[in-house]
C-alpha positions in Angstrom: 63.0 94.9 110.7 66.1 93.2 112.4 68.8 95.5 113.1 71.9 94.4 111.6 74.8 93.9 114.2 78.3 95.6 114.0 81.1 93.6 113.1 83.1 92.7 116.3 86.4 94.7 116.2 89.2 94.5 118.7 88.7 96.0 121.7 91.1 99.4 121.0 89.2 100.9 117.9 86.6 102.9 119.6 86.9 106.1 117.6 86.7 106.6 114.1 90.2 107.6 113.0 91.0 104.0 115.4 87.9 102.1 113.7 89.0 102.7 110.0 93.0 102.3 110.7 92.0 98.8 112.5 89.8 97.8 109.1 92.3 98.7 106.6 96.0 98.5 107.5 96.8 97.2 111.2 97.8 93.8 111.0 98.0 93.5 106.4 101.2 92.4 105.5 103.5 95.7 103.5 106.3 94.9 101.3 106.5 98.5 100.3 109.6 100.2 101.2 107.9 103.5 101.5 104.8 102.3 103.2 107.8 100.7 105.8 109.6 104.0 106.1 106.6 105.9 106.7 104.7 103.6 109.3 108.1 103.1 111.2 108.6 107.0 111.1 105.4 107.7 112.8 105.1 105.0 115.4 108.4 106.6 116.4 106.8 109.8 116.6 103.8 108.2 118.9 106.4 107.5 121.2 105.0 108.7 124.7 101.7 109.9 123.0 99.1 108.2 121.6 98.3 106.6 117.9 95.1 108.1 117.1 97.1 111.7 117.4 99.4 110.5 115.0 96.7 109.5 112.9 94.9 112.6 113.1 98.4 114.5 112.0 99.2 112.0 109.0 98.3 113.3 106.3 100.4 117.0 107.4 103.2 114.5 107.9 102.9 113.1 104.4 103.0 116.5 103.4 106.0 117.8 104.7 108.5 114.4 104.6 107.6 114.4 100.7 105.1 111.1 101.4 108.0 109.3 103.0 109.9 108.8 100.2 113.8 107.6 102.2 115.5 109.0 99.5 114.2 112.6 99.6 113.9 112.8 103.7 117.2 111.4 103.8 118.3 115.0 101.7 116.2 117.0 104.1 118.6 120.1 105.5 118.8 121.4 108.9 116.6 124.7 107.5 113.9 122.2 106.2 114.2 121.0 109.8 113.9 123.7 111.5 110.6 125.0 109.4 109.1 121.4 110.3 109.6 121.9 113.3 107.2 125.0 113.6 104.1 123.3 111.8 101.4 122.6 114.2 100.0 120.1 111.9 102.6 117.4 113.5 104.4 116.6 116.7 106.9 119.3 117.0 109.7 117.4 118.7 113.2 118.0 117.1 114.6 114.4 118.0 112.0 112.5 116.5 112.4 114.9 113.5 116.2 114.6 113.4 115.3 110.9 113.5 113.1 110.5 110.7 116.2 111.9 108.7 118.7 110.1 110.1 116.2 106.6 109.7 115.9 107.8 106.0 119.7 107.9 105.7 119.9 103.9 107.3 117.2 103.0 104.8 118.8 103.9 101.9 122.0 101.8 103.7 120.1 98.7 104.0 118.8 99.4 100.4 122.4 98.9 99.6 123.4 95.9 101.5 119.6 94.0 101.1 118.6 95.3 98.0 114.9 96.6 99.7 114.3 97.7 103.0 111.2 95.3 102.9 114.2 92.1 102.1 115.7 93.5 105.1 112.8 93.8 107.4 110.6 90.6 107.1 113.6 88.6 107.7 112.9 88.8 111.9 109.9 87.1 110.7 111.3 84.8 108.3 109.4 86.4 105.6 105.8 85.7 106.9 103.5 87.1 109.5 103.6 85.7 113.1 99.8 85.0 113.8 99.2 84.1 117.2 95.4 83.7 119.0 95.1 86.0 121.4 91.4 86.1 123.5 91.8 89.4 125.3 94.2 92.0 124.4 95.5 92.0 128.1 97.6 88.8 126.0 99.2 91.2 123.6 103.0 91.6 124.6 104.7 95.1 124.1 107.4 93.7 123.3 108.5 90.1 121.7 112.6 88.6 121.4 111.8 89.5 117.6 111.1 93.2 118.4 114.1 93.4 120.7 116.5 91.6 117.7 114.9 93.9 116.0 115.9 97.0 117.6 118.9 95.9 118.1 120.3 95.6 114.6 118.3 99.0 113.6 120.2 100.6 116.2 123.9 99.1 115.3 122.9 100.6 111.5 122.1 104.3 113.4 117.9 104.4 113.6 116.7 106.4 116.4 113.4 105.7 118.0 113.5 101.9 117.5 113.2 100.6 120.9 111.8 97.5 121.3 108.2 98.3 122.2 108.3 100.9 118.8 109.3 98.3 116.9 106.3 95.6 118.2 103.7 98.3 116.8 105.7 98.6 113.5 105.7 94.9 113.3 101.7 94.7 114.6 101.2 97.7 112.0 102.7 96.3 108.3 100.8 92.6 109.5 104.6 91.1 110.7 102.5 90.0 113.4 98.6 89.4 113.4 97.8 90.1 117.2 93.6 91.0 116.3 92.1 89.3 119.1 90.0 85.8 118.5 86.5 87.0 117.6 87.8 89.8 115.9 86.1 89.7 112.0 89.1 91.3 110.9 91.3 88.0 112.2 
């Protein structure tokens, strides 16, 4: 009997926390303002690690930031905080807690002025996903002028941990941009 080959996957999913987040969610489109919130929140929290940690600790985050509902982190009180901040079962780094709170808080803002974060979000994108055909992933930028415009309006409305590389991965993770790789059967 023929053994039946593997689907060809990009080259980064290796392992399987990696190999199921690459089949399911990177690169398919969200227009969920909680789904948003919470995959902006934690590649902010990758920042300087790497994303198969955060995947490994998502679940503990949905836990404790109440499944990344903006309206109920954005009521989160210093004492929450600080008991957060002593659970092993995330990244215990007070700044990219303070900032998942504070991001909550320009959420609900947008919410205001847009009507849904998702309104607000998908218009660096003009409301559909950048698909671009990339061979190798050597090709895939860190950072595009749409992730630096951007970061630069989050930042004028107060997010923290929006730098232009931060938000390339958002926009690779909710499918704003499609970068799998040519070949990839997930394309």
């Amino acid at each position: 009997m023929k053994k039946q080959a593997l689907p060809r996957r990009c080259s980064w999913a290796r392992t399987e926390p990696m190999i199921a987040y690459h089949d399911r969610e990177w690169g398919v489109p969200v227009h969920d303002d909680r789904t948003l919130f919470e995959m902006l929140s934690l590649e902010g929290a990758q920042a300087g690690l790497s994303w198969e940690t955060v995947l490994r600790k998502r679940d503990r985050y949905r836990e404790l930031f109440a499944n990344f509902d903006p309206s109920k982190v954005a009521r989160m009180t210093p004492a929450r905080m600080e008991k957060i901040l002593k659970d092993p079962g995330i990244i215990r780094n007070r700044a990219k807690i303070e900032s998942a709170v504070a991001n909550a808080k320009a959420v609900l803002e947008i919410r205001r002025e847009f009507g849904s974060f998702d309104a607000y979000i998908w218009r660096f994108v003009d409301g559909k996903p950048i698909v671009k055909r990339r061979r190798k992933l050597e090709e895939v930028p860190s950072s595009t002028e749409q992730s630096e415009a951007m970061s630069r309006d989050l930042r004028k409305r107060g997010f923290r941990f929006v730098g232009p590389t931060i938000c390339y991965a958002f926009m690779q993770a909710v499918g704003m941009v499609n970068d799998h790789v040519v070949g990839c059967a997930w394309r």
